[in-house]
VEXNU-635385 format. One record per residue (C-alpha): x, y, z; residue number from 0. Coordinates in Angstrom, 3 decimals. Each point is the difference from the previous one (the first is absolute). Layout:
N
       xx       yy       zz seq
        X        Y        Z NUM
...
//
This chain:
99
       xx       yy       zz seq
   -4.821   54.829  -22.225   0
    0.818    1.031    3.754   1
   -2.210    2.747   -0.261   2
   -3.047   -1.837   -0.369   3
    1.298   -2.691    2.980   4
   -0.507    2.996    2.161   5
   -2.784    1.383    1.886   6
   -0.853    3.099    1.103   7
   -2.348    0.380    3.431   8
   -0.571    3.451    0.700   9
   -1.774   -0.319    3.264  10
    3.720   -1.071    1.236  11
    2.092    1.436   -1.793  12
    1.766   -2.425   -1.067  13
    0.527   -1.899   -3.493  14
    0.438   -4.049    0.453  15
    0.140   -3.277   -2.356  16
   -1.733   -3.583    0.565  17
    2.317   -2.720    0.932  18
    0.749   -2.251   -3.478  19
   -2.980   -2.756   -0.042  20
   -1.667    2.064    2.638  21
   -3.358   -0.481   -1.652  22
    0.807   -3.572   -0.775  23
    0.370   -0.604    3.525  24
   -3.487    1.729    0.816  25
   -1.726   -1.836   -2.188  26
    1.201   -3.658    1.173  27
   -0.256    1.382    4.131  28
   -3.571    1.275   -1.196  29
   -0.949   -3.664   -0.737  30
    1.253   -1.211    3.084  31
   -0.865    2.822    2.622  32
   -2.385    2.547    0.972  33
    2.789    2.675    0.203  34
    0.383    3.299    1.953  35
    1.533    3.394   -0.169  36
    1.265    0.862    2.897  37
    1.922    2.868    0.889  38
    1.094    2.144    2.548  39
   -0.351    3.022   -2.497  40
   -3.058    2.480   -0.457  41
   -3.192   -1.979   -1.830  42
    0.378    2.869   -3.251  43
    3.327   -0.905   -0.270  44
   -0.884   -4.126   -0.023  45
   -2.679   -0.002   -2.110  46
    2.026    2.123   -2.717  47
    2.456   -3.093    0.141  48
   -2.914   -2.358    0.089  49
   -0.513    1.604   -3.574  50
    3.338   -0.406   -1.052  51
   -0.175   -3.348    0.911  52
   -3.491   -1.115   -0.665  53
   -1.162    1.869   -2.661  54
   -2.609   -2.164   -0.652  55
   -1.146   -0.538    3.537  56
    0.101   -3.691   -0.043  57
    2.278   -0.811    2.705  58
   -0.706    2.423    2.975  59
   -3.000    1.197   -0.874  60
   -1.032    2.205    3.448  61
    2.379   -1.733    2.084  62
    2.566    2.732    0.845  63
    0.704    0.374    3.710  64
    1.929    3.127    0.640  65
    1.899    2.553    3.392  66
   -3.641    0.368    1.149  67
   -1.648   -3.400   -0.108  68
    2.231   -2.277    2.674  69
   -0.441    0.046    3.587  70
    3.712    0.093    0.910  71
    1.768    3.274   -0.530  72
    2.975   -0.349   -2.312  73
    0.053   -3.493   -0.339  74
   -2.136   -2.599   -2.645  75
   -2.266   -2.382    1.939  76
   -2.264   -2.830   -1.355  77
   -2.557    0.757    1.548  78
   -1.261    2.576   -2.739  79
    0.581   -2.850   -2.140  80
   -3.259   -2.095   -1.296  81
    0.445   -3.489    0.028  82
    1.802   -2.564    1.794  83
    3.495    0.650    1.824  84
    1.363   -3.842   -0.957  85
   -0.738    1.185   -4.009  86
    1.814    3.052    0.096  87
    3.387    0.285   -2.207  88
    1.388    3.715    0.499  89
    2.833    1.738   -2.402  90
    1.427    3.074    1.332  91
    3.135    1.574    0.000  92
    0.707    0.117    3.797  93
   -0.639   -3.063    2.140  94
   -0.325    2.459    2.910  95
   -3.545    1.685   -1.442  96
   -1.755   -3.589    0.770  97
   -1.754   -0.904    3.240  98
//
């Protein structure tokens, strides 16, 4: 039962597992937002989460912003971002990454 809980993403070397109701959540945000991946990590290595995560590509679809794509070295900006400022809602793990 663990076994299968666990994913395996070569192109990092690493093995991980999705958060419990991680697709739940998804699904709901998808209805809500027009959501983003945004990382500070290489594009190959965020779109092989993007499949982990949206296997189906129904909630990112081609919006992945990666290391290359801001205009602020080492630091997230909105300005990549599509849309309106006053409509973004950001989850991330560091408050610090956010301009």
């Amino acid at each position: 039962k663990i076994k299968s809980s666990l994913f395996r993403l070569d192109s990092m070397h690493i093995m991980t597992k999705l958060r419990p109701f991680a697709n739940t959540f998804l699904n709901e945000a998808s209805n809500l937002f027009e959501m983003y991946i945004y990382t500070m990590g290489e594009r190959a290595d965020a779109l092989d989460l993007v499949k982990l995560l949206d296997p189906g590509d129904i909630y990112f679809h081609s919006r992945v912003i990666a290391q290359g794509d801001g205009t602020q070295k080492y630091q997230k900006g909105l300005d990549v971002v599509l849309g309106q400022e006053s409509a973004v809602l950001i989850l991330d793990d560091a408050e610090a990454v956010i301009t």
